[in-house]
N, C-alpha and C positions, 0 to 999 in steps of 0.2 A: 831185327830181321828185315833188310830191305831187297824188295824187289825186284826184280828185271829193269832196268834202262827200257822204257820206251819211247819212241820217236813219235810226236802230236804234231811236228811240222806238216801243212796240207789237210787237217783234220779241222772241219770247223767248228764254231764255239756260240751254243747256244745260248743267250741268257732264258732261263725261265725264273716265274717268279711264284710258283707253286707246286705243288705233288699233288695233283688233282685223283689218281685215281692208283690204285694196286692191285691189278686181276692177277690170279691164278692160270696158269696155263700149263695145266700137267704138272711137273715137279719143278716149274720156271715161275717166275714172277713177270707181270709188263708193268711197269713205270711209266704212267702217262702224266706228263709235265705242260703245265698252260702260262700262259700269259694274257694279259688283258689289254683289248683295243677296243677302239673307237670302233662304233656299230653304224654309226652316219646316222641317224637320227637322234643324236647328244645323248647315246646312254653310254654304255660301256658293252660286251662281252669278251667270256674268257676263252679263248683260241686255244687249243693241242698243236704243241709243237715240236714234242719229243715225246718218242716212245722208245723206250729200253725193255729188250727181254734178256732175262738173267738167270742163273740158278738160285734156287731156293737160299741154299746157303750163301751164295756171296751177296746175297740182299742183307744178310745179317752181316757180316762183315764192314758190306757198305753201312749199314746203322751205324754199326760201332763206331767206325771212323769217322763218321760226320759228328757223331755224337762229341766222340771224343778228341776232335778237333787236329786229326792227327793222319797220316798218310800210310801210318804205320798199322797193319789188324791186331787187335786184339789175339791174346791166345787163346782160342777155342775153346778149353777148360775152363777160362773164367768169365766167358760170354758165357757159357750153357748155365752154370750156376749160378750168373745173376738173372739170367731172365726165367728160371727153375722157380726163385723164390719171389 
């Protein structure tokens, strides 16, 4: 089952190097993503650099597929019953 063709030419690309945070917002999810810099006094802190809001359900999709290393979703019958048990 593959998706729609979409065009990411003009979109740009953030690296981040963690999932710092998962709020709730209504029936949405935000995804707040950091990275870590230099703070100028030789320590470190982690920056917010990406925030994503999403529906509930396609946060689990996106799990699956990062999970499962694939671009492809899961079929929703067998994500419900494994995260069930």
């Amino acid at each position: 089952m593959s998706g729609p063709i979409v065009d990411t030419v003009g979109i740009p690309e953030v690296f981040v190097e963690a999932l710092a945070r998962v709020e709730r917002i209504g029936p949405n999810r935000r995804l707040v993503f950091t990275v870590t810099q230099p703070d100028g006094a030789g320590g470190a802190e982690r920056v917010a650099v990406v925030k994503v809001v999403l529906p509930a359900e396609t946060s689990v999709y996106l799990a699956a597929m990062l999970l499962n290393d694939t671009p492809e979703p899961l079929a929703f019958a067998s994500l419900s019953h494994a995260i069930a048990n």
